[in-house]
C-alpha positions as CSV (number, residue, x, y, z in Angstrom):
1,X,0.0,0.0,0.0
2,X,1.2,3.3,-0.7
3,X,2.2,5.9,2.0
4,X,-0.7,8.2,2.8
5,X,-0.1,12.2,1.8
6,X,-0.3,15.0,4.6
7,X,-3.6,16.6,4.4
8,X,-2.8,19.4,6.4
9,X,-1.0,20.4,10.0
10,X,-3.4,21.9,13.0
11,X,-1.3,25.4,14.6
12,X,-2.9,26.3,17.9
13,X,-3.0,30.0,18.1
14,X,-4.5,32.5,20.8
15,X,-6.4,34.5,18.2
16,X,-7.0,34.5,14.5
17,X,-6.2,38.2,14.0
18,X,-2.8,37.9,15.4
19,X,-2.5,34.8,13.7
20,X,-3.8,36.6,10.2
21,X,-1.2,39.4,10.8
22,X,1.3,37.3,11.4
23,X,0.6,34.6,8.1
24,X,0.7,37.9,6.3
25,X,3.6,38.9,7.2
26,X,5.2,36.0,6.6
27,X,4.2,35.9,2.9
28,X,0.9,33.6,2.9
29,X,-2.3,34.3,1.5
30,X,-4.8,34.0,4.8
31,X,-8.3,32.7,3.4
32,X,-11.4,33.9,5.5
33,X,-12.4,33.0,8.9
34,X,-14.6,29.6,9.1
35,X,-16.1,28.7,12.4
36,X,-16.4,24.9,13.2
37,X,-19.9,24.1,15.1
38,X,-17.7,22.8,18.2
39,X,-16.5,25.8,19.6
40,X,-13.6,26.5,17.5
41,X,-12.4,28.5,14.0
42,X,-9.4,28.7,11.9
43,X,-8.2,30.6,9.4
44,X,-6.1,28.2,6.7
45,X,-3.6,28.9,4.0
46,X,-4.1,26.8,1.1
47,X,-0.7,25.0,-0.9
48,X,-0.7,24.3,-4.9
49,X,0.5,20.6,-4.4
50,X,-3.3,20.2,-1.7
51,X,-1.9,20.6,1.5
52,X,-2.7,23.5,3.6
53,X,-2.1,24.6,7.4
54,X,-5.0,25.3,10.0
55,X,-4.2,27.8,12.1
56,X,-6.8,27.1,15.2
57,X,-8.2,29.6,17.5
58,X,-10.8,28.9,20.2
59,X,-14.3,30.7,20.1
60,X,-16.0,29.5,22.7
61,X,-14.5,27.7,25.5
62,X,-17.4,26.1,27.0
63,X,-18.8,24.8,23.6
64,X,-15.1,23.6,23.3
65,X,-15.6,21.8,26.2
66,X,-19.1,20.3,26.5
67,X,-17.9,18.5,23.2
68,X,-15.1,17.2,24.6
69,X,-16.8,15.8,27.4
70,X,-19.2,14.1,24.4
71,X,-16.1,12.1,23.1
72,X,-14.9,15.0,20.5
73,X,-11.3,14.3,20.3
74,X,-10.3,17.0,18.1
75,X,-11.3,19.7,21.4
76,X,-10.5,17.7,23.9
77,X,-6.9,17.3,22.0
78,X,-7.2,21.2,21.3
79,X,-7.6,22.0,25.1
80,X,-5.4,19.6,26.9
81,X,-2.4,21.4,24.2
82,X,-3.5,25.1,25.3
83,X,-2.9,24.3,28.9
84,X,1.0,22.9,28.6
85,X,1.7,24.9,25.3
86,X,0.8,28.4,26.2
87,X,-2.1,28.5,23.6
88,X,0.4,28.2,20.5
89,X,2.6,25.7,18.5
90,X,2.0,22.4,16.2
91,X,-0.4,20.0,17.6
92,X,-1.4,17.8,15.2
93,X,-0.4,15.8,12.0
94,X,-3.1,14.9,9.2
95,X,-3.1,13.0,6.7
96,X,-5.8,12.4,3.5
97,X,-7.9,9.0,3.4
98,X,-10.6,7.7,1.4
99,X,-12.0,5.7,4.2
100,X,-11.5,7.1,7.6
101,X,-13.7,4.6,9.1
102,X,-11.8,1.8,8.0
103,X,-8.7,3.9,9.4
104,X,-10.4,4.2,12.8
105,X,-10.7,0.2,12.6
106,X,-6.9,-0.1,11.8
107,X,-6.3,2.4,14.9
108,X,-8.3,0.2,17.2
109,X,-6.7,-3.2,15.9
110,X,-3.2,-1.4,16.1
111,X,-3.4,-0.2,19.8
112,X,-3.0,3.6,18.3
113,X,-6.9,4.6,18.6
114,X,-7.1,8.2,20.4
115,X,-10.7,7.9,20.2
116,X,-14.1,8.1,18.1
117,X,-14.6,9.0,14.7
118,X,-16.0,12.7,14.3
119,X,-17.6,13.7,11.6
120,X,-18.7,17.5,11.0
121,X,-19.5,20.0,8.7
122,X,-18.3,24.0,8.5
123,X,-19.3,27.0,5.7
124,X,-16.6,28.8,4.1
125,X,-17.0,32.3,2.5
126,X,-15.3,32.0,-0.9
127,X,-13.7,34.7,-3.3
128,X,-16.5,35.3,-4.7
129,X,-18.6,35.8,-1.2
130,X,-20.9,33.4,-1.9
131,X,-21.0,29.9,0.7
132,X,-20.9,26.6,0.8
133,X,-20.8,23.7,3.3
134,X,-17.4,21.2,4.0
135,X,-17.9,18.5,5.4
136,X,-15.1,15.5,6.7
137,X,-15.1,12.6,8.5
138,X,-12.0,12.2,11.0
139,X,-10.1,9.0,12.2
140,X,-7.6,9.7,16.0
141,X,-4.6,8.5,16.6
142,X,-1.9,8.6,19.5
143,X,0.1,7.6,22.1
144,X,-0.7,8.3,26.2
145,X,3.3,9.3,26.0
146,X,2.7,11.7,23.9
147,X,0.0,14.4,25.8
148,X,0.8,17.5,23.4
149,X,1.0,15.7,19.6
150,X,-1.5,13.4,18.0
151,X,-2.6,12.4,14.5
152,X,-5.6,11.9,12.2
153,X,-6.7,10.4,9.2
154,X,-9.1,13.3,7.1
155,X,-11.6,12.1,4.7
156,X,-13.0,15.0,2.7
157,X,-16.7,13.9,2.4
158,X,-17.8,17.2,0.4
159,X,-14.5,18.9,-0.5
160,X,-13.5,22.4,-0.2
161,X,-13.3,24.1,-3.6
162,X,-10.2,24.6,-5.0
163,X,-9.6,28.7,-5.2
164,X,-6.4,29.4,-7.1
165,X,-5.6,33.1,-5.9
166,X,-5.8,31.0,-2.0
167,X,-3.0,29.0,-3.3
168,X,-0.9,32.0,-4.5
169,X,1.7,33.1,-1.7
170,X,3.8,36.5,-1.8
171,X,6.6,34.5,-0.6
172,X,6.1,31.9,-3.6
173,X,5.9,28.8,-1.2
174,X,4.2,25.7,-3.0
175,X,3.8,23.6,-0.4
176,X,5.4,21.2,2.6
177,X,9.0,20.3,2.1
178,X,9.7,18.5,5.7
179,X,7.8,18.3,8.7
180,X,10.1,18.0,11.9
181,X,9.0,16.5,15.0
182,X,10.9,15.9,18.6
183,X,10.9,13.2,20.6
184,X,13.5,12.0,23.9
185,X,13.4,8.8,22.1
186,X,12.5,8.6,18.4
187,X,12.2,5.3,17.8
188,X,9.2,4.9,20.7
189,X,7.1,7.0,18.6
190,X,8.3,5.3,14.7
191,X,4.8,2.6,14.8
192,X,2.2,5.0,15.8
193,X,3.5,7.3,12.6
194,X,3.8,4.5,10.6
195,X,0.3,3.3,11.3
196,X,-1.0,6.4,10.3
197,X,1.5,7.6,7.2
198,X,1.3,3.9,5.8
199,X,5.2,3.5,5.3
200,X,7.9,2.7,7.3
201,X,10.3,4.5,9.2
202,X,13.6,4.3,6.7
203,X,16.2,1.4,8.2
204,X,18.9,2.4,9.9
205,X,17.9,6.2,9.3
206,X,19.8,8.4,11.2
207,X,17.8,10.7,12.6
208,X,14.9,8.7,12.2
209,X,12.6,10.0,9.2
210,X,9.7,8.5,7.1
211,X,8.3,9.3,3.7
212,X,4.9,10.5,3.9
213,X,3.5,10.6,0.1
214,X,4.3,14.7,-0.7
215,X,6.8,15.5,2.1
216,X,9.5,14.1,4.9
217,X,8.9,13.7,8.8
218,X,12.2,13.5,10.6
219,X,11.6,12.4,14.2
220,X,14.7,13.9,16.2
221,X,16.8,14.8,19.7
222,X,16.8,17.8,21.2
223,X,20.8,18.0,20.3
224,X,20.1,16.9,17.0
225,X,17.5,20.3,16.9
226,X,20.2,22.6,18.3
227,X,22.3,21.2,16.0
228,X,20.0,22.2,12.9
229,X,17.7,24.6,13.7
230,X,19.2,25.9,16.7
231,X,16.0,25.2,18.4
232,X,17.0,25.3,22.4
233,X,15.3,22.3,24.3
234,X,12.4,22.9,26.3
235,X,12.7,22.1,29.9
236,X,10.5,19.1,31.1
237,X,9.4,18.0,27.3
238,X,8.1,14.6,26.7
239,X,6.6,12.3,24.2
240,X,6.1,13.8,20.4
241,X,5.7,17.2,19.7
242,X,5.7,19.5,16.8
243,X,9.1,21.6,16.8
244,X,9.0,23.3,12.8
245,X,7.5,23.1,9.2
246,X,10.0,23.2,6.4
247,X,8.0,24.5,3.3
248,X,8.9,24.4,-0.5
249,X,9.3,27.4,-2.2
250,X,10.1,28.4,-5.5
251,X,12.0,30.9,-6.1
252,X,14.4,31.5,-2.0
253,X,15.3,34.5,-3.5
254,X,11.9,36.1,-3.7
255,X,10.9,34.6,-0.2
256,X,14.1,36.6,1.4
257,X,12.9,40.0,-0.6
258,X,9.3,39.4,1.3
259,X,10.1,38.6,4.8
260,X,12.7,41.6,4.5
261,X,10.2,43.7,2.8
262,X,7.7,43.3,5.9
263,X,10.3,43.1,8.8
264,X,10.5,40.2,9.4
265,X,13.4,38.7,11.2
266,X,15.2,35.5,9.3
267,X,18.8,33.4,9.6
268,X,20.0,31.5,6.5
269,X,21.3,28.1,7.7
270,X,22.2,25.0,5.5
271,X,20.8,26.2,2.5
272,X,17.3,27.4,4.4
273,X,15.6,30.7,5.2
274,X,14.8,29.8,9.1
275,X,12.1,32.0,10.7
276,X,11.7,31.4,14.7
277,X,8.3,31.1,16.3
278,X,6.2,34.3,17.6
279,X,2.9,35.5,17.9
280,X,0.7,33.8,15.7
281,X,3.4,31.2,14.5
282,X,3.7,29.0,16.9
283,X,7.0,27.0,15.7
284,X,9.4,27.4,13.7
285,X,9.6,27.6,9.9
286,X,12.1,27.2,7.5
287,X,11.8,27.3,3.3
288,X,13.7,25.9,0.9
289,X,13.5,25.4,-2.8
């Protein structure tokens, strides 16, 4: 079977305007505020090869939290990260499916089920003003180590149109290049990301990474973070987490002349353009062509 494709990536954030401003900044096309019926609202930026990030924003705290208490995983996941994360950073990995039922099965015969199926749907405004309904159907999975990451399986029931000016970015990005995760020890983690990606961890990797179907997850040290990113190790970490988001641009160039243009503050390391978390950006990101 082939390895799934990444779907999208969910970015906890304290607010969508600061979030929005920040996006902005950074280059991205922002598409319009959409409000989930659950308590929550994001406000994506859409990628040319069908990925796209969900920046996440809570609306209503105790809607977010009379549907955890119904067996929503996707709040209860979203709260239990705002309490140890201070409201922002990279909480959860998705990837596309045809059959997230069947997926939750898998899950449950796997050991890696972080609970039920939810399916939902949400309007979105599009260019032209008028709206339509999305609607998916999502499959949990994690690990009790890991309290602040998990993963899901999204089927896209009644897809979101495709809007081409969405998918254009100041900063030219195209898409997800790399998508970098932490652990203590990365090869605890290597089955539950397998179960969900559908591949294999590559043997004798060193750090340990996997192939998703459109982009690389590396699993690595702290040291091994310094080492690249210069990330400084958090105090107290454990299990997964979601340390930075590597995107593919293409022209590097052209990205530079943005994040310059709009103040922005960037290091150039191994052939990168390196962007450290803030406001609204929650981890760090890096492009590359």
């Amino acid at each position: 079977m082939n390895a799934r494709p990444i779907d999208h990536l969910v970015l906890p954030v304290a607010g969508l305007t600061a979030a929005r401003s920040r996006l902005t900044e950074l280059g991205f096309t922002v598409a319009p505020d959409a409000f989930h019926p659950f308590g929550t609202a994001n406000a994506c930026v859409f990628f040319s090869d069908g990925t796209y990030l969900e920046p996440l924003a809570l609306t209503n705290r105790r809607h977010a939290g009379v549907a955890a208490k119904r067996g929503n995983v996707f709040t209860a996941r979203d709260l239990a990260f705002r309490k140890t994360s201070n409201r922002q950073g990279f909480s959860a990995l998705v990837v596309a499916t045809r059959d997230a039922m069947a997926d939750h099965a898998r899950f449950k015969m796997r050991g890696v089920s972080a609970g039920d199926v939810l399916e939902f749907s949400r309007g979105m405004i599009l260019a032209d003003g008028s709206e339509t309904q999305a609607s998916f159907r999502l499959a949990f999975a994690g690990d009790d180590r890991a309290p602040e990451f998990f993963l899901f399986s999204c089927q896209r029931i009644n897809p979101l149109p495709a809007d081409r000016e969405l998918e254009r970015h100041a900063n030219t990005v195209i898409g997800l290049s790399e998508i970098i995760l932490s652990a203590p020890t990365p090869a605890d983690f290597a089955p539950l990301v397998e179960q969900v990606l559908l591949t294999k961890a590559a043997p004798e990797a060193a750090p340990l990474q996997l192939a998703a179907a459109n982009a690389r997850i590396r699993i690595l040290q702290d040291r091994e973070l310094e080492a690249e990113f210069a990330l400084q190790p958090t105090p107290g970490a454990e299990g997964l987490r979601g340390r930075a988001v590597i995107f593919k641009t293409a022209d590097l160039a052209v990205t530079e002349i943005t994040l310059a243009a709009n103040d922005v503050a960037f290091v150039r390391r191994e052939g990168r353009v390196l962007v450290s978390a803030a406001p609204g950006q929650g981890v760090l990101f890096g492009f590359e062509e």
